[in-house]
C-alpha positions in Angstrom: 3.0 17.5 -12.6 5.7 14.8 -12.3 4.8 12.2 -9.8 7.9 12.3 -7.0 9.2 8.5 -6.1 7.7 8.8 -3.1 4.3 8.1 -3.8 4.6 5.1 -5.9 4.3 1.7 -4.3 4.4 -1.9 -4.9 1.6 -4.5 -4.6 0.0 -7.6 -6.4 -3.1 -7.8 -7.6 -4.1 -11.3 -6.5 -3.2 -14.4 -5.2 0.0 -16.6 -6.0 1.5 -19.4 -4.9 4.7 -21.2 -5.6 6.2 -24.1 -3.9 10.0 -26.0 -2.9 10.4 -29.5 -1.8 13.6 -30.7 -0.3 14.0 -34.1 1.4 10.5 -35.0 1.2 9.2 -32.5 2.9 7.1 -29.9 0.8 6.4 -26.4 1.6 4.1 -23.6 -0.3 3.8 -20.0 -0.3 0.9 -18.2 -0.5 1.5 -14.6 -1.5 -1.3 -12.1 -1.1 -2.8 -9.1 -1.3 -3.5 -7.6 2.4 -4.9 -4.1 3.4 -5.0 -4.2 6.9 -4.3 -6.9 9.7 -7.8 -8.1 9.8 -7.7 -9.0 6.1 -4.4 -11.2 7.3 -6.1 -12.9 9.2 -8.5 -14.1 7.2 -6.0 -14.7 4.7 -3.7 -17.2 7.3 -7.5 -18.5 9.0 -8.6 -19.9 5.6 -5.1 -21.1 4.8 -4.9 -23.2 7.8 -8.7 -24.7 6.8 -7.8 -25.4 3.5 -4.3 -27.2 4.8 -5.1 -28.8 8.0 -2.6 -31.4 8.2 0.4 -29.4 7.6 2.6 -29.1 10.5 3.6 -25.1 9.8 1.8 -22.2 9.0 4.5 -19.7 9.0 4.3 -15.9 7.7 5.4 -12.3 7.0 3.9 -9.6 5.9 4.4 -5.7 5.2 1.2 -2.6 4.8 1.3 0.9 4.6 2.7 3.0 1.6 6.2 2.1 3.0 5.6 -0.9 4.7 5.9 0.9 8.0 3.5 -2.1 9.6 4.8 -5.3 9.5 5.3 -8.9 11.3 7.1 -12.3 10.8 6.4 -15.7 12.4 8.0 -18.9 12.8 5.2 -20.6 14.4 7.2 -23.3 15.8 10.0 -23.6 13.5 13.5 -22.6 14.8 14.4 -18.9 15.2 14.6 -16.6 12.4 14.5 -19.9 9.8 10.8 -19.0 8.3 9.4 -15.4 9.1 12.0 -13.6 8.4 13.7 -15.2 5.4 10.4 -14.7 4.3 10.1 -11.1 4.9 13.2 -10.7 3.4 11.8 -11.4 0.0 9.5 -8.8 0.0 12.2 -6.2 1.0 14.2 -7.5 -1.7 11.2 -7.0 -4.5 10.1 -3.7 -2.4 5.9 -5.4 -2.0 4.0 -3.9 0.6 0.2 -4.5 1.6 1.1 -8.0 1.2 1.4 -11.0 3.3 3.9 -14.5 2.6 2.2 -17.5 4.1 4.3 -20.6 3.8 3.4 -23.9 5.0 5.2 -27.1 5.3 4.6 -30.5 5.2 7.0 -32.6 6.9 8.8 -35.2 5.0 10.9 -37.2 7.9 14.3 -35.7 7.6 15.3 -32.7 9.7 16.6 -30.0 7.1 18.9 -28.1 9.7 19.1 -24.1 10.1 20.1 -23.3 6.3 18.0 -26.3 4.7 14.9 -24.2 6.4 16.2 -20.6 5.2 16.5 -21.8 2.0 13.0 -23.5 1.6 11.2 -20.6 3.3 13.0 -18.0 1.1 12.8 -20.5 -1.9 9.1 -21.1 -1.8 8.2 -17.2 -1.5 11.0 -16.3 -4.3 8.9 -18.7 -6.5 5.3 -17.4 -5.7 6.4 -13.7 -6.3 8.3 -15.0 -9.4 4.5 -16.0 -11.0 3.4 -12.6 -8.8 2.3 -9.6 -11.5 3.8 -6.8 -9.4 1.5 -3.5 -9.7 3.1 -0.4 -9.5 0.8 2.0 -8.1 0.9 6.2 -6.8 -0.7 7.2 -3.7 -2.9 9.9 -4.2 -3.7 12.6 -1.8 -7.2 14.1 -1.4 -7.6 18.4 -1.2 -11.2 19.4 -0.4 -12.7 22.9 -1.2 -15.6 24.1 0.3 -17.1 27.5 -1.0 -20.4 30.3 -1.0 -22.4 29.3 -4.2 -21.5 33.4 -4.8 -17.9 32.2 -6.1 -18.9 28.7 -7.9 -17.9 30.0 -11.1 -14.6 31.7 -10.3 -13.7 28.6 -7.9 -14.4 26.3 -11.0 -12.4 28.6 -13.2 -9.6 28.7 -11.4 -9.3 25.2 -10.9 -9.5 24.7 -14.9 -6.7 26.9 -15.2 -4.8 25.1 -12.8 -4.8 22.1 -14.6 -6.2 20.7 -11.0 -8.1 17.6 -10.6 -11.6 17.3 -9.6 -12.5 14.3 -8.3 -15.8 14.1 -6.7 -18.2 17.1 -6.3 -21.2 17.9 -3.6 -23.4 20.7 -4.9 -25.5 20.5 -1.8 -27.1 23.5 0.4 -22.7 24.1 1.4 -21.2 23.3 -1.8 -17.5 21.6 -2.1 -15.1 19.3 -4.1 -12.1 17.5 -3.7 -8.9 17.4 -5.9 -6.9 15.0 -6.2 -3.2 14.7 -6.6 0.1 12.7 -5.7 0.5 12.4 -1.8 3.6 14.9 -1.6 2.0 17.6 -3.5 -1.5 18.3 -1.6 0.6 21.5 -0.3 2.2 22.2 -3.5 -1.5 21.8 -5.1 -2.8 24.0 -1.9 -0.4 26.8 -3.1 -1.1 26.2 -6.6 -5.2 26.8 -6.1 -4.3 29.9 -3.5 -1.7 32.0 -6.2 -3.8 30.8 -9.0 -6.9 32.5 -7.3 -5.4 35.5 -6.2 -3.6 36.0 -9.0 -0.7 36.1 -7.7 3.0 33.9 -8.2 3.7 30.8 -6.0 6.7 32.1 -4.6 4.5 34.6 -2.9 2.2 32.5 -1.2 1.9 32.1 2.2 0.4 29.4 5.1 -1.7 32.3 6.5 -3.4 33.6 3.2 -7.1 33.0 3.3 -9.6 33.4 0.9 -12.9 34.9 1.6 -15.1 32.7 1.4 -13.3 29.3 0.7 -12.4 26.7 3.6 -9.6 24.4 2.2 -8.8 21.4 4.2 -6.3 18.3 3.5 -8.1 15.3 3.7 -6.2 12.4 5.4 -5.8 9.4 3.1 -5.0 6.2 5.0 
């Protein structure tokens, strides 16, 4: 099964840094990975303790499969001259669960509107420039729960169906999740249903049940 586009994402795998200096004044990105808002924050808490004298700690950053969650901040600098140019660099190399922290240190000399876009986008273009971009697939989760009666025909079905197991429970109510790209837990749903019944795909419906089996999609976050 081909995986579909929409599933793939990409992220880095640590973190990287790169840096631009214009008139005296330096600034560096920090470029890393972030899961979640709370991780953020202890990403931009130990940036700030590790850089105390810097006059900036300005940021972007993008999570979720599609970057759906995001935020950009100036902190102090003029409008739209920091967050957002950086932000705009990980658009243009498509990152997500990731976060651009730039800081500056001031060097004496005002670097007007464009002097700031340009540093801000510059120093983030150079960390994800050293940045080894991962390209990874969102995977969906399918989980079947069954009577010990149809173990075996449940296990050969799925064998059949080329499906993938990926953890079991053989408990006192026995079940198992598949795995498979996001976009095709239905597809894989159907697959498992005609596959049992012995039936083709195209015949499939929502409401079939089987007797015995409880299949539920599992919500990945």
């Amino acid at each position: 099964m081909s995986i579909p586009n929409i599933d793939c994402y990409h992220t880095i795998d640590q973190v990287y840094s790169g840096e631009y200096k214009a008139k005296g004044s330096k600034f560096i990105c920090y470029l890393m990975p972030t899961d979640s808002i709370d991780t953020f924050q202890e990403h931009l808490s130990q940036v700030k303790r590790d850089h105390l004298k810097s006059r900036h700690y300005c940021y972007a950053y993008r999570l979720g499969y599609q970057g759906e969650v995001y935020r950009i901040n100036d902190d102090g600098e003029p409008s739209g001259t920091a967050g957002k140019p950086i932000y705009g660099q990980l658009i243009k190399n498509e990152l997500t669960n990731v976060c651009g922290i730039v800081i500056r240190y001031f060097g004496g000399t005002k670097l007007g509107t464009s002097g700031l876009i340009t540093a801000y986008k510059s120093s983030t273009e150079e960390a994800i420039k050293q940045a080894n971009i991962l390209t990874k697939t969102r995977m969906g989760q399918v989980r079947i729960a069954f009577d010990y009666s149809l173990m075996g025909k449940v296990m050969q079905v799925i064998k059949n169906a080329k499906l993938d197991i990926d953890t079991t429970d053989f408990g006192v109510s026995p079940s198992l999740i598949l795995t498979c790209p996001y976009s095709t837990t239905d597809a894989t749903v159907v697959k498992f249903k005609a596959t049992y019944l012995d039936r083709v795909i195209a015949d499939i419906k929502d409401t079939d049940d089987l007797d015995g089996i409880q299949i539920d999609l599992i919500d990945t976050p």
